[in-house]
N, C-alpha and C positions, 0 to 999 in steps of 0.2 A: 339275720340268719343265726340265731340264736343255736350254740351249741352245748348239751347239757351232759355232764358229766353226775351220775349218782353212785352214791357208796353207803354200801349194805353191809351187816352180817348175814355171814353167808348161812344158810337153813330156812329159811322163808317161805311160803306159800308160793303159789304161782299169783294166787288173788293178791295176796300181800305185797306184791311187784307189781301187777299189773295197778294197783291202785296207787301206787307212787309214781310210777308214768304216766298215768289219767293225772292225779294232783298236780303234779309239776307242770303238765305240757299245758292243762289249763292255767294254773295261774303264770307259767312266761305270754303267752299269747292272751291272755288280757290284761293283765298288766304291760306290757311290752307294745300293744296293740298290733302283733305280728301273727301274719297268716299262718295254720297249720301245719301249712305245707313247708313254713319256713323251717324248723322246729325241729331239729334231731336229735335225739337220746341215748344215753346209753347206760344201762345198769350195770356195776361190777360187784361182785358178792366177794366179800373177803371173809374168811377163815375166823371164827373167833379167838382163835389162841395167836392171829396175826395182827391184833388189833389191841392197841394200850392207851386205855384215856382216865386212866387213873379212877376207875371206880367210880367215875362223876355220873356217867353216863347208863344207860341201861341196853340192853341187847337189839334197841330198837336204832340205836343211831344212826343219824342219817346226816350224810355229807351231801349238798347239792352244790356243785360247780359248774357255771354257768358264763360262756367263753360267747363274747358278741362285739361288734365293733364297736367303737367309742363313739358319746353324744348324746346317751342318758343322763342325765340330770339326777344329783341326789335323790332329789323327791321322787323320780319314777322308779330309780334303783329301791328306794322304802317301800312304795307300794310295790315290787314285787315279791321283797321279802314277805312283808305282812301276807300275800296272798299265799307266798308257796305256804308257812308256817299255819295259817288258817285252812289252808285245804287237804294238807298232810293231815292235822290234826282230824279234821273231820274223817276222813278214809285216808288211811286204814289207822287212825286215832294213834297218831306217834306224840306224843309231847314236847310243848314246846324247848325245853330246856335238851330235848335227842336231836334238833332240827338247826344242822347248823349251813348258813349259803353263803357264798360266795363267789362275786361278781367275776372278770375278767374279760376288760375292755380293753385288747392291748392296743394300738397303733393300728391304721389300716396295713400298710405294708405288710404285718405280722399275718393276717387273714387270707391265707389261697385256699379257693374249692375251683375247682375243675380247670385248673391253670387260669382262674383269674381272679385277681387280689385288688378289691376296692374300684372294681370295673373296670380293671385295664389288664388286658391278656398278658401273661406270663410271656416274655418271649427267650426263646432257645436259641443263644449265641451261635448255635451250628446249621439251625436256618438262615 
């Protein structure tokens, strides 16, 4: 249940967004080998005058943070870099050196969606 955090400067196309949610969600779910449906996203558009990366970078930078539970392996964690970075790059053609990711496999314990953390319900002390 791969959950994906992206970060933009904010003034962008709507094509411009929608094609870095199409890149990404394709390459976590093949590289990942995780259904569609598992897969949620979310774009936040920051300010450019809120954003300081030393002139390294160009107006296209792109942060991918990508929050999943632990048990990937180096190598599958590489293959999805290489995939978000080759699919970014192809639409909407960001470069690699704007295209930075990273992973975040905390602990199961750390993961609740819907009151239940690594398959075991959440239980309320006052039940």
């Amino acid at each position: 249940m791969p959950i994906v955090r992206i970060d933009i400067q904010a003034g962008k196309s709507t094509a411009y967004k929608r094609a870095i949610l199409h890149g990404v969600r394709t390459a976590v779910t093949k590289a990942l080998g995780v259904g569609d449906d598992r897969v949620t996203q979310r774009l936040i558009e920051t300010p450019a005058e809120d954003i300081d990366s030393s002139g390294v970078r160009s107006d296209r930078l792109t942060i991918v943070e990508i929050s999943m539970l632990p048990g990937r392996d180096a190598d599958m964690k590489r293959g999805l870099y290489r995939e978000v970075v080759r699919g970014l790059g192809f639409e909407p053609g960001i470069a690699e050196h704007d295209i930075i990711v990273i992973v975040n496999d905390p602990a199961e314990e750390s993961f609740c969606v819907g009151g239940v953390t690594a398959g075991k319900k959440v239980v309320d002390p006052e039940e």
